[in-house]
C-alpha positions as protocol buffer text, in pm:
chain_id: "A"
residue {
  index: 1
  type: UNK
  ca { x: -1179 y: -2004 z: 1157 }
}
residue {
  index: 2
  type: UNK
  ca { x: -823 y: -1812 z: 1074 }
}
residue {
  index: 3
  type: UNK
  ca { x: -1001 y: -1576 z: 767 }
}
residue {
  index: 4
  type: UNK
  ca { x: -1319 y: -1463 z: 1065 }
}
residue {
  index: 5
  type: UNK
  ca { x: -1041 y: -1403 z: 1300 }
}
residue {
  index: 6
  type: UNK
  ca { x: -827 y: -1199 z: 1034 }
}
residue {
  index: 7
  type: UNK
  ca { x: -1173 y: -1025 z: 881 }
}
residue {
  index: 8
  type: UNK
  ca { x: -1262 y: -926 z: 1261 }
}
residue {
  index: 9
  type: UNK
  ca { x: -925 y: -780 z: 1329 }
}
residue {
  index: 10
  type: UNK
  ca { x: -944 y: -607 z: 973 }
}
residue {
  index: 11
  type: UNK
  ca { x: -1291 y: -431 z: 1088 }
}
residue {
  index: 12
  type: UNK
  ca { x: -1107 y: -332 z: 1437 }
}
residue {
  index: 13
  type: UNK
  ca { x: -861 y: -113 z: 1200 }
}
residue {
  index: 14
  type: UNK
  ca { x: -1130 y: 32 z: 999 }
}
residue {
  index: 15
  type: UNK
  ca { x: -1290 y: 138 z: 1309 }
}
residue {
  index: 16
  type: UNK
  ca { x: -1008 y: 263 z: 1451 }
}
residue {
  index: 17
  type: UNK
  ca { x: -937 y: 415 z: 1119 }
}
residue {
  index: 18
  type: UNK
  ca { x: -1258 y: 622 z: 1133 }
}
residue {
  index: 19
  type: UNK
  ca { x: -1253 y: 695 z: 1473 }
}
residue {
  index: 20
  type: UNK
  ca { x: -896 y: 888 z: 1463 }
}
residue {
  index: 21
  type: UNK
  ca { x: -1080 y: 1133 z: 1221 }
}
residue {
  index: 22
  type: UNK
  ca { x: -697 y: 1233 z: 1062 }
}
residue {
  index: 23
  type: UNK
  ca { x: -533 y: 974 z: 852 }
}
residue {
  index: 24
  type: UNK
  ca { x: -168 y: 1187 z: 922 }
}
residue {
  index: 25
  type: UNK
  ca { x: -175 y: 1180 z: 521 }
}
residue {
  index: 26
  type: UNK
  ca { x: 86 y: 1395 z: 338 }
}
residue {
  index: 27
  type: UNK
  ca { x: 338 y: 1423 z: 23 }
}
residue {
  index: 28
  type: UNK
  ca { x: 649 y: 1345 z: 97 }
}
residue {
  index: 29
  type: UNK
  ca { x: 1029 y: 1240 z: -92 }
}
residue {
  index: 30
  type: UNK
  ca { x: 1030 y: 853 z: -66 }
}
residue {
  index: 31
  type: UNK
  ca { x: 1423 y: 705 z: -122 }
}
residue {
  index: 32
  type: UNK
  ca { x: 1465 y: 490 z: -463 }
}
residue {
  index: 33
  type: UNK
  ca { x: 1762 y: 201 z: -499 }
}
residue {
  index: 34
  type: UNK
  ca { x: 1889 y: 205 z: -910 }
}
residue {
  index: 35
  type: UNK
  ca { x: 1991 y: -79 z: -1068 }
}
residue {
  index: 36
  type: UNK
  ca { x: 2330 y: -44 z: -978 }
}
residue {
  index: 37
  type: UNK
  ca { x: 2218 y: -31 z: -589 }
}
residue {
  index: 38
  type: UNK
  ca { x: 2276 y: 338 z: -573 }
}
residue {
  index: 39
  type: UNK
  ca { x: 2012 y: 502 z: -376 }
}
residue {
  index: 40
  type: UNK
  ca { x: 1860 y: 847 z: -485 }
}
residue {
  index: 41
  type: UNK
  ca { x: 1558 y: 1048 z: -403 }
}
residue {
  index: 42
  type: UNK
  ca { x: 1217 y: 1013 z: -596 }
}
residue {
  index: 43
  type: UNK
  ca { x: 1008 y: 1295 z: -672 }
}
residue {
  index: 44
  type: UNK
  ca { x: 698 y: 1410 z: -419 }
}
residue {
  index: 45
  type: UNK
  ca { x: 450 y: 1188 z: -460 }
}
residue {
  index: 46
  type: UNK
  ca { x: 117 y: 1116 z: -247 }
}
residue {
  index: 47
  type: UNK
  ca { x: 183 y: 930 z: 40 }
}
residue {
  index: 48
  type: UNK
  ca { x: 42 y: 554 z: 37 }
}
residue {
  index: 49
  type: UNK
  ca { x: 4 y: 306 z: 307 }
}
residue {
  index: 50
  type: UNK
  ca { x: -76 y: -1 z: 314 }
}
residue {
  index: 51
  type: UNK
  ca { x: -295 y: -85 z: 643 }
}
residue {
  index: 52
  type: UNK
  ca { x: -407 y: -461 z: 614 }
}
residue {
  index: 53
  type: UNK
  ca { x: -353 y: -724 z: 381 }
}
residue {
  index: 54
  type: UNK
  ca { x: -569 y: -1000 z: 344 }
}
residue {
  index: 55
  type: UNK
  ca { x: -447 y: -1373 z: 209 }
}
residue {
  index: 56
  type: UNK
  ca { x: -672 y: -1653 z: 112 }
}
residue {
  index: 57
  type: UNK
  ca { x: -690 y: -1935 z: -138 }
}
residue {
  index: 58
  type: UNK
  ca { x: -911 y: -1745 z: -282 }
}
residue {
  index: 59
  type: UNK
  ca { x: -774 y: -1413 z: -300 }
}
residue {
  index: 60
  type: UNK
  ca { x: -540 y: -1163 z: -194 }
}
residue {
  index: 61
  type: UNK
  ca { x: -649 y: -840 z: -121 }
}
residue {
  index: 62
  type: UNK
  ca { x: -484 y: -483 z: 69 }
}
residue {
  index: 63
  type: UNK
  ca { x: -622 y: -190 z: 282 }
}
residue {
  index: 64
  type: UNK
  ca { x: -501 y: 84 z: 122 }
}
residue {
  index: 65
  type: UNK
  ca { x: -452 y: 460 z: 227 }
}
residue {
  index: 66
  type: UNK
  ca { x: -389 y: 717 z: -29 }
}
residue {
  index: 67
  type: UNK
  ca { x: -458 y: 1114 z: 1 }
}
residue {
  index: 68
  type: UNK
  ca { x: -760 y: 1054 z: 248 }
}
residue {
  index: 69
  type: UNK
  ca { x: -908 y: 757 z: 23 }
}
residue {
  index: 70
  type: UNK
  ca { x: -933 y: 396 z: 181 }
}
residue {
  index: 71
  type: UNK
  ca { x: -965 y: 152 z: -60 }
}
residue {
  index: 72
  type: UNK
  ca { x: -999 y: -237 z: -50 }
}
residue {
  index: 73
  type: UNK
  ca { x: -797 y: -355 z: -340 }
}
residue {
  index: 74
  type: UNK
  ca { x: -697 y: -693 z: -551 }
}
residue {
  index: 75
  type: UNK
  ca { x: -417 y: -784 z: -786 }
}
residue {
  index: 76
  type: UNK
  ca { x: -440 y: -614 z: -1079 }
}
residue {
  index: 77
  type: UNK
  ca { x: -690 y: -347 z: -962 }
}
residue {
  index: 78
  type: UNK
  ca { x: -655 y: 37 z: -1011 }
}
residue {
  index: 79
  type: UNK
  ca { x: -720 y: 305 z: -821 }
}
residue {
  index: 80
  type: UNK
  ca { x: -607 y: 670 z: -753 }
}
residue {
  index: 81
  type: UNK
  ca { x: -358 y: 637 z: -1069 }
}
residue {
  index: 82
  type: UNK
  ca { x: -175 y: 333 z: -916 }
}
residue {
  index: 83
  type: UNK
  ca { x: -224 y: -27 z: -1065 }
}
residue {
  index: 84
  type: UNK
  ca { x: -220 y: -319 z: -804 }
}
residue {
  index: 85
  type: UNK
  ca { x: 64 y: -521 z: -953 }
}
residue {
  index: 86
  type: UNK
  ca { x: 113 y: -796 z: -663 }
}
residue {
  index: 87
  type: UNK
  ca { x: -8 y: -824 z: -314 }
}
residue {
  index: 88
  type: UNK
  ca { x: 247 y: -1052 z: -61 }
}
residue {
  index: 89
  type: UNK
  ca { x: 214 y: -1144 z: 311 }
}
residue {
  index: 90
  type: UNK
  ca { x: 411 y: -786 z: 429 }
}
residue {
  index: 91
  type: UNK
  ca { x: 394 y: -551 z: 102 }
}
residue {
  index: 92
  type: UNK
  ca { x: 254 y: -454 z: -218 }
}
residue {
  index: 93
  type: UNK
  ca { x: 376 y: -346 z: -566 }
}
residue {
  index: 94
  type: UNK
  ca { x: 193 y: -56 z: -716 }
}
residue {
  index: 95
  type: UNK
  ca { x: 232 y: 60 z: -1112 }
}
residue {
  index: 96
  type: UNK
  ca { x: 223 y: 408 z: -1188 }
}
residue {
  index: 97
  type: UNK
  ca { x: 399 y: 614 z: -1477 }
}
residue {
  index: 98
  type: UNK
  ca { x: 594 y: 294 z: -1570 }
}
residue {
  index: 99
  type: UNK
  ca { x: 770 y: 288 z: -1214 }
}
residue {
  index: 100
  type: UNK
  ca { x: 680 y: -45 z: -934 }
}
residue {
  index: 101
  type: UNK
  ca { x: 690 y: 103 z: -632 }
}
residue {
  index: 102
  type: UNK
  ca { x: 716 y: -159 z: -319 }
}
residue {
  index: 103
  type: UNK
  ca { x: 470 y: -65 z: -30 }
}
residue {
  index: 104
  type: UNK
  ca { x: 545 y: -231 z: 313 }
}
residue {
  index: 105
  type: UNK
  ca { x: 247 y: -308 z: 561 }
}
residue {
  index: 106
  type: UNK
  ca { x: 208 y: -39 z: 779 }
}
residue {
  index: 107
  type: UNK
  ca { x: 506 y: 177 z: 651 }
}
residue {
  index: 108
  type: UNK
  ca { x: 425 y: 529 z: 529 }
}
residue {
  index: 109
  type: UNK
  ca { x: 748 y: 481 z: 236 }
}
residue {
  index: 110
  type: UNK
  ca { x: 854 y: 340 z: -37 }
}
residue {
  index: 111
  type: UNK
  ca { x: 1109 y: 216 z: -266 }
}
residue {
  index: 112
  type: UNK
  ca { x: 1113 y: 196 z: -665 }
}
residue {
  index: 113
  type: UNK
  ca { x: 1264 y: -122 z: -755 }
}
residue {
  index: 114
  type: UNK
  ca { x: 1192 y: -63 z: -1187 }
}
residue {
  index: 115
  type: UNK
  ca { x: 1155 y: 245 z: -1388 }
}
């Protein structure tokens, strides 16, 4: 009964989604934390947000929005040049150019946490 209530809701987005016609997509400087807990500034890189995830005994899987692709993803997927590392209940690891980068539902930033 909880996944058709959570795969309903996940359509409503889609449609909304669709219906906005602009995604609000852009490139923008995303803050990093080093090792040492310093923060810095990453380079420009394409905007990704994560719109929906999707947790089941079966699988985990994320709505994803990068450039003006949406994407359904799983764990260890790739797509647009990023690499699905892990999906969790409010955020998702992405791979790319040896760098995880920690995507929050619903939050157009980021934060590297390796590389």
């Amino acid at each position: 009964m909880e996944e058709k209530k959570l795969r309903e809701e996940i359509k409503q987005i889609e449609r909304s989604l669709s219906e906005s016609g602009s995604l609000g997509i852009s490139r923008e400087k995303t803050g990093t934390v080093s090792p040492e807990g310093e923060e810095a500034q990453a380079e420009p890189q394409e905007r990704v947000v994560v719109k929906a995830i999707l947790i089941t005994d079966e699988m985990k899987s994320a709505l994803i929005i990068s450039g003006n692709k949406k994407i359904w993803v799983h764990e260890n997927d790739q797509f647009d040049g990023w690499k699905i590392k892990q999906i969790k209940k409010d955020r998702v690891l992405l791979l790319r150019a040896g760098k995880t980068y920690v995507f929050f539902y619903d939050r157009p930033s980021s934060i590297i946490i390796e590389g």
